[in-house]
Structures are given as structure tokens and as C-alpha cells.
C-alpha positions in Angstrom: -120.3 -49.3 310.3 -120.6 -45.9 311.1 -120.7 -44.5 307.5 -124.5 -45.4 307.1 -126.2 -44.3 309.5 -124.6 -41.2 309.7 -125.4 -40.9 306.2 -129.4 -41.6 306.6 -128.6 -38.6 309.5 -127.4 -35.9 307.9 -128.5 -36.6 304.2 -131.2 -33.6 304.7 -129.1 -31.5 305.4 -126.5 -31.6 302.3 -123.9 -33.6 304.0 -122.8 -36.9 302.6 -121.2 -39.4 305.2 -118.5 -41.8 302.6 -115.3 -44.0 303.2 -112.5 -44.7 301.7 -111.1 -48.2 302.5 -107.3 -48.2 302.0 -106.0 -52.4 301.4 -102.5 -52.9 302.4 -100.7 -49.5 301.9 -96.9 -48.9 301.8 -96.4 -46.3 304.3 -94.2 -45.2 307.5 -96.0 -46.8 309.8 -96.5 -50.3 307.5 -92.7 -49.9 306.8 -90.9 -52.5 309.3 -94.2 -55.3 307.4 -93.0 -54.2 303.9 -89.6 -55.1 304.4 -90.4 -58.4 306.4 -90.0 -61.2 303.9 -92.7 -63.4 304.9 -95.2 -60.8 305.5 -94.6 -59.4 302.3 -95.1 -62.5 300.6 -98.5 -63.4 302.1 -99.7 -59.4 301.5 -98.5 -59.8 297.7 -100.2 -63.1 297.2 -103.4 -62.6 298.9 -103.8 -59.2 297.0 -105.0 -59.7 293.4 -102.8 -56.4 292.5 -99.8 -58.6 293.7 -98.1 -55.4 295.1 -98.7 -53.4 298.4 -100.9 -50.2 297.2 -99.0 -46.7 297.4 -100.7 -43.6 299.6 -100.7 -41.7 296.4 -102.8 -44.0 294.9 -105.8 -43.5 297.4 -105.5 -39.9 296.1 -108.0 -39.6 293.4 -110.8 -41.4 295.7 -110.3 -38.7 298.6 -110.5 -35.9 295.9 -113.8 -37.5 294.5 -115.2 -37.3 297.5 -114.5 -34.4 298.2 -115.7 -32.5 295.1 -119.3 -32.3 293.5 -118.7 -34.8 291.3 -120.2 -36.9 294.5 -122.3 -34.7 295.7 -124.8 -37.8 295.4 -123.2 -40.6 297.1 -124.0 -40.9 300.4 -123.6 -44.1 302.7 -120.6 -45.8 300.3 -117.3 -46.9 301.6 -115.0 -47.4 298.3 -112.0 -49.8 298.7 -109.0 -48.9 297.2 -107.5 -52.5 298.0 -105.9 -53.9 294.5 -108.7 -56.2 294.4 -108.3 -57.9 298.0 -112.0 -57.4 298.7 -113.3 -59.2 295.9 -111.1 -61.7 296.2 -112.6 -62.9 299.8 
């Protein structure tokens, strides 16, 4: 909830306020859920990806944002969740 407003704050002066919205992401700290059978289960069947989403794969969003190429979005959160928000 943050994201917007501080985008309507500092849009005049050249700075955009995004997010990137990571789903269910294997990493060290998700590791002990990943290898628990029935959490595993219920991530890879409430994700339309069926699969837990990989760090490198919220990559190319961060870089995006980062560069000019989105030097005109301001105020947007984009999930990188294998579909789990449009699934709800």
C-alpha cells in the first residue's frame, strides 16, 4: 500500500515508486516449506504454474524496473506469482 502514494509524491520529481510481488519462491529461507510434503502440495496446486517460482526468475522484472525502459510506470506493483493472483 505504500507504492502509490509514494508514487503520486515523488512523480515530479523523476522518481518512480514500483513493486515487484514475488508468489511462492524457492529460496533459503522457504527451504525447510519446499521440502515439507504437504506444504508443497497445497503451494503447487494453488499456483497455476504448478511449481514454486525460482529467485532467478524475478530477475528480469527487477532489471525492468530499473532501467528506462520504465521510466513511465509509476504506482504498479507487478506479481511474478505463476499465476496465483489471477487465480484468486
Amino acid at each position: 500500500m505504500l507504492t502509490r502514494p509514494m508514487a503520486l509524491e515523488w512523480a515530479r520529481h523523476n522518481v518512480q515508486a514500483n513493486g515487484l510481488g514475488p508468489g511462492y519462491i524457492r529460496t533459503g529461507m522457504t527451504g525447510t516449506l519446499t521440502i515439507d510434503p504437504e506444504f508443497d502440495r497445497y503451494i503447487r496446486t494453488r499456483t497455476p504454474a504448478g511449481r514454486w517460482g525460482e529467485k532467478r526468475e524475478l530477475v528480469g522484472t527487477a532489471v525492468f524496473l530499473a532501467s528506462p525502459a520504465a521510466d513511465f510506470v509509476n504506482g504498479q506493483i507487478i506479481y511474478v506469482d505463476g499465476g496465483l493472483l489471477a487465480a484468486l
